[in-house]
N, C-alpha and C positions, 0 to 999 in steps of 0.2 A: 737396637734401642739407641739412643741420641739422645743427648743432653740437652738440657730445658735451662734459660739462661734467667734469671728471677731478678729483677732490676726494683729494690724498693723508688716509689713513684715519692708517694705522702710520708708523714706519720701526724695522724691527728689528735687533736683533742675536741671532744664535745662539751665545751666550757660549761652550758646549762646545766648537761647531764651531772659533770663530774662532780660540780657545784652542791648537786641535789644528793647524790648517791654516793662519792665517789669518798678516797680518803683524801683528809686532810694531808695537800699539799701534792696531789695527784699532776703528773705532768704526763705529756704526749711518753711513745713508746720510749724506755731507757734500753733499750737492747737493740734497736733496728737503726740507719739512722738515711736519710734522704740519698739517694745515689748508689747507696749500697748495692753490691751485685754478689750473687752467689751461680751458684752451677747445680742442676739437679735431675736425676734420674729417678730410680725408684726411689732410693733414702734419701733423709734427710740432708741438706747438706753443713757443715760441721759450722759451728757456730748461729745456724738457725733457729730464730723459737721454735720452743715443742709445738705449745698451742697455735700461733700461726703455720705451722709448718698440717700440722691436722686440719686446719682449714683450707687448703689451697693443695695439698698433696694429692689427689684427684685430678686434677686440671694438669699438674705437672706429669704424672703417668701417665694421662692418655696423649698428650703433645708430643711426649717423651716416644711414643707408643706410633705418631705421624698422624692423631688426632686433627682434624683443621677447626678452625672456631665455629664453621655451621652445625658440625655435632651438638655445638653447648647451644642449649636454649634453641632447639628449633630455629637456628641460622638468623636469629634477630636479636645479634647480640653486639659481637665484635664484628668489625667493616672486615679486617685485616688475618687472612688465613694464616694459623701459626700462632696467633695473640691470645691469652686471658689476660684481661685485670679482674683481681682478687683481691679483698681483704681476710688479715684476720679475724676473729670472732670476738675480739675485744668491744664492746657496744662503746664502751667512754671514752676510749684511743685506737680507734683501728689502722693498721697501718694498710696503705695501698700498696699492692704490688701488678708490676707487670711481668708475665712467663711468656716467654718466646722460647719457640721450637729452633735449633739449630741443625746445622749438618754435620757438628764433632760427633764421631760413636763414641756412645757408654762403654766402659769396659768394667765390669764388675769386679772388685778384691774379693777372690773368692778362695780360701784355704780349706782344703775337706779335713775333718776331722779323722782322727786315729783313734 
């Protein structure tokens, strides 16, 4: 398994939406922020959102896995083998992310229980 390199792209806001629905004083994502880069295999990686991380944790295991991007959507998707862009599930602020496949191997922290 190989690590999946997660580069935040965006983080937006949908001024209309937020406007209509959202709370007062609602701003683009407070936890992610442009340029951001994490490392990901299976889990999560540590200071990740939960809910972004449940939306894109799919794409990261199978890249992680040597997935190439014609798998996702019937190869009309990404030009670029190795690539997802993803957002979270946030409808009013979703942040963009790009996951690139690497050639570092995962090495699991795995301690067995007694």
């Amino acid at each position: 398994m190989k690590k999946v390199k997660i580069t935040v792209l965006e983080t937006t806001l949908n001024k209309a939406l937020a406007q209509e629905y959202g709370a007062e004083g609602l701003t683009a994502c407070p936890m992610l922020r442009k340029g951001q880069v994490f490392y990901a295999d299976y889990a999560k990686p540590e200071g990740f959102c939960d809910e972004a991380w449940k939306a894109i944790y799919q794409y990261a295991f199978a890249l992680a896995h040597g997935a190439e991007a014609d798998v996702f959507y019937y190869g009309d998707w990404i030009r670029t083998p190795g690539v997802a862009i993803c957002c979270c599930n946030d409808g009013l602020r979703p942040v963009i992310f790009k996951l690139e496949a690497t050639d570092e191997t995962s090495h699991m922290d795995y301690t067995p229980v007694r």
